[in-house]
N, C-alpha and C positions, 0 to 999 in steps of 0.2 A: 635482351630481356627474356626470361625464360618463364614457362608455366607460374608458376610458383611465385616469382617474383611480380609479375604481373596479377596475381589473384592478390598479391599483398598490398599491391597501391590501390587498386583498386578498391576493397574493403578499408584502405584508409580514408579514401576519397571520400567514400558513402558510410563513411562513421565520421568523419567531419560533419556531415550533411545531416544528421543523425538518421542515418536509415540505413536496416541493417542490412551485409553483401547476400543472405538467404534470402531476404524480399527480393532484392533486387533480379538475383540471379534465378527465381523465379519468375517474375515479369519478363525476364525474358524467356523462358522456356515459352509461354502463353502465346507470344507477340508474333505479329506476321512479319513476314521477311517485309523489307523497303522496295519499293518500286521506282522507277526515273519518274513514273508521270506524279507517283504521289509528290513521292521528293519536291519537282519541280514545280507539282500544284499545275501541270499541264492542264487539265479539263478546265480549271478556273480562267486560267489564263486565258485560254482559246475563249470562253465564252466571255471577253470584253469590250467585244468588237461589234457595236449596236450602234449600225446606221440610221440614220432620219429621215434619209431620200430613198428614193429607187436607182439614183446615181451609181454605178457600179466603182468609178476611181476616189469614191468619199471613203472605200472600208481601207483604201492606200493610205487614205490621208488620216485617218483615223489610227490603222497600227502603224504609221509612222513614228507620228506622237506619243506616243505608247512607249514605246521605243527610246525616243527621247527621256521619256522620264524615267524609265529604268536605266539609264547612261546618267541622269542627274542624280541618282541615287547612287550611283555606283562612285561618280566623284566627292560628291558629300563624303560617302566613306571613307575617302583616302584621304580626304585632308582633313577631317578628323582626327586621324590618325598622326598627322601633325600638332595640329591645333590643342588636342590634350595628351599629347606626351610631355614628359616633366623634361629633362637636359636629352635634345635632340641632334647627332651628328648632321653635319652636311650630306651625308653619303643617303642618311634614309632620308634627309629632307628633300635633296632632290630623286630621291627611287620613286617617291609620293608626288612628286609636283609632274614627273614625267609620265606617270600613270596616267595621271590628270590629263596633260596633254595630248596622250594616247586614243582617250576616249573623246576629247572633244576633237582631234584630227578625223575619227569616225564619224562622229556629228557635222562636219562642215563635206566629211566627200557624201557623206547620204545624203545631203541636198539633192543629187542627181539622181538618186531613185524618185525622187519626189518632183523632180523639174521634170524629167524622164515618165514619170511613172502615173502623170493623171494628163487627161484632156484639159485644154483650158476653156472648153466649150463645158465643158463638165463640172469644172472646178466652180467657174465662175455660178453657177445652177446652184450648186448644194450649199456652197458659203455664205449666202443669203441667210438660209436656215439654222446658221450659226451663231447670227447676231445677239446679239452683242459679246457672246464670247471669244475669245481672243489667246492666241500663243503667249500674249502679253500677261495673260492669267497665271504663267509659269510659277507658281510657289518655288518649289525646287529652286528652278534658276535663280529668284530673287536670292535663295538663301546663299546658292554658290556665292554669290556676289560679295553678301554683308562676311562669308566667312574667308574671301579670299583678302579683300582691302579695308582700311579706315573707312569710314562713311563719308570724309571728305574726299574722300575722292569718287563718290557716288552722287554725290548733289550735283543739281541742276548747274549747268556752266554757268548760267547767268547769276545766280548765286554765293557761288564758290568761292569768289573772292573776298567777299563782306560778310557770309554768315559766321558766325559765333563757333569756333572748332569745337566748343563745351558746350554747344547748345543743348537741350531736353533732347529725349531720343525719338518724341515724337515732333518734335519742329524738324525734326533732321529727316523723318519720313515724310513729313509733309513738301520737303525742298528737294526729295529724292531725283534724279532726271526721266526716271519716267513716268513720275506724274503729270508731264507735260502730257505724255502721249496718252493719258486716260480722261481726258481734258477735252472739252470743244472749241477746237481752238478757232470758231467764230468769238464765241460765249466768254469762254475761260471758265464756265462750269464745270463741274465733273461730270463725266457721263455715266452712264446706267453700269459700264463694264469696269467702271472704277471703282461705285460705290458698292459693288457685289463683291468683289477684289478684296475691298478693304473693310466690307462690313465679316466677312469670313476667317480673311489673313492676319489683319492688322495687332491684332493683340498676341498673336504668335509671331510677329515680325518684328515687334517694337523688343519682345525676350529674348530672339533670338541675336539680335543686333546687338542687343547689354550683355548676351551670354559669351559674343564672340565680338568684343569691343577690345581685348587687350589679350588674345590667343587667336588672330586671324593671320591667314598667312604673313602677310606684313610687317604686321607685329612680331609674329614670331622669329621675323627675318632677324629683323629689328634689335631683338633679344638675342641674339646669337654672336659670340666672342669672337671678337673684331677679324680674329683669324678665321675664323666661318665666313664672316661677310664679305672676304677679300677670296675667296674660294669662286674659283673663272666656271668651275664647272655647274656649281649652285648658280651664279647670279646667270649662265645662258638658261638653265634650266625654269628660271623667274622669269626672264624677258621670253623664253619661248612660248611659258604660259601663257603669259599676259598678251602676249603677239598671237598667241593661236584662240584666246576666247573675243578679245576685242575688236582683232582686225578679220584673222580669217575664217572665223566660225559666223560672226555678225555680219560679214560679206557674203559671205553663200547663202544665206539665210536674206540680206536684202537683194539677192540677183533673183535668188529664186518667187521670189514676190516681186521683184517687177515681171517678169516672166508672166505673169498669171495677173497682175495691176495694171501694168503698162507705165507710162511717166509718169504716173501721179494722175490719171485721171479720176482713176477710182479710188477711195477712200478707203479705208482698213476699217475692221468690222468695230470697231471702237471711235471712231469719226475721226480718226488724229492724223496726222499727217505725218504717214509711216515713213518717207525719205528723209526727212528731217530727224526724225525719230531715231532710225535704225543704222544712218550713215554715221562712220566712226568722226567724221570730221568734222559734224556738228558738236555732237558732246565731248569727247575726244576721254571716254572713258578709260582711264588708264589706271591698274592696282598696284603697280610699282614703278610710280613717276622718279622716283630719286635714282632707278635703274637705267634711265634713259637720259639720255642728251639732251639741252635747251633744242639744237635742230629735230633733233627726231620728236620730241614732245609737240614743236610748235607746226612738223609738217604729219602729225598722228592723220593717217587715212586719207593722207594724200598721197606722198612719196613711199611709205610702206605699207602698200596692198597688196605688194605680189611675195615681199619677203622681208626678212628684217638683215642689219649683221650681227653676226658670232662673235665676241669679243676674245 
């Protein structure tokens, strides 16, 4: 594309827009060159990291987290990218699902900066000062969740088999599985880290579950001509997902908390009773059960913790 022809899309561009290419192309004569750090909003960035202790491995555990939720933004976006595209090949359905897995196989090895990367004479100090806030507070992740699977496959195990697939969409948040874990599970009240949760989230959780009720991966699969669904390289690319946020990403994430808990003596900053909670073989969270085998479904988080097969 040449001088010329580029000044012409251009001024078509910004005569769609109605704004004329002479403004424009003054604003930018005015304008300062781009910077990396504006660009990246570096200065903001860096000042997000506000400790509560004088504990030196809490600013680890602080921009770990951090971390995390720009990694849960960044998969949001890719399945997205599924989720509202109109007729979508297998080829970019799995380009997107394996992004997806990319970033959460970063998510489950950076446990070891963080198993590695604090005192547990330290850890156990500052975490105190955190109560009742909780990883569990994840917005983000929830949404992963509601936009990878049907929400039945999100309720509570004990549940699952009797509730109403057509239930309202707030009995379906109310039966979610981990409102076990925000729960006292002396009591069976909610605790302080649930009702802050869901006094915040809950109305943006209840739209975003009806906004992605019949465009979430799943479904999307679901909707794809029968010769898509039979495509070997899409459904490993599904079961890899599914196998790297439920078993291996959810296992690094409860080693590393025993690690710093012990057996369960201690308690998660939410009172809930995190092994129960967080081990895949209790809820046995699975986003594409129809992908899997009666054995592999029925041994979820037993027999597949270290890998899955390739079909």
């Amino acid at each position: 594309m040449n001088r010329d022809e580029l000044l012409q899309q251009i001024e078509e561009k910004y005569k769609t827009l109605g704004v004329p290419l002479n403004t424009m192309l003054e604003g930018l004569l005015w304008s300062t060159p781009t910077t990396y750090w504006d660009y990246i909003q570096t200065d903001a960035l860096l000042g997000l990291q506000i400790p509560r202790t004088t504990e030196k491995d809490e600013m680890v555990f602080i921009m770990y987290h951090q971390v995390n939720e720009l990694l849960f933004k960044m998969i949001l976006w890719e399945i997205d990218q599924v989720a509202t595209s109109g007729e979508i090949s297998p080829e970019k359905f799995e380009k997107h699902l394996l992004r997806v897995s990319r970033y959460f196989d970063m998510l489950s090895s950076s446990f070891t900066v963080m198993m590695n990367g604090m005192d547990v004479e330290q850890y156990l100090k500052f975490r105190n000062t955190l109560a009742p806030a909780s990883g569990f507070q994840s917005a983000q992740y929830r949404k992963i969740e509601f936009a990878s699977t049907e929400l039945i496959n999100l309720i509570d195990a004990r549940f699952r088999k009797t509730i109403d697939r057509n239930t309202p969409f707030k009995n379906a948040f109310d039966h979610l599985y981990w409102q076990a874990a925000g729960k006292n599970y002396e009591t069976g009240e909610k605790s302080i880290l649930l009702k802050l949760f869901e006094k915040k989230y809950m109305g943006d959780f209840i739209d975003f579950m009806e906004d992605y009720n019949e465009i979430n991966l799943s479904k999307r699969f679901q909707q794809l001509p029968k010769e898509s669904r039979e495509n070997k390289a899409l459904i490993n690319a599904m079961r890899h997902y599914d196998y790297t946020v439920n078993i291996k990403w959810v296992m690094a994430h409860y080693n590393a908390a025993n690690k710093y808990l012990g057996d369960g003596d201690i308690e998660a900053t939410g009172g809930s009773n995190w092994q129960k909670y967080m081990h895949p073989r209790y809820q046995k969270r699975i986003f594409f059960p129809d992908l899997w085998s009666h054995d592999e479904i029925e041994n979820w988080g037993v027999t597949n913790l270290e890998s899955f097969e390739i079909i």
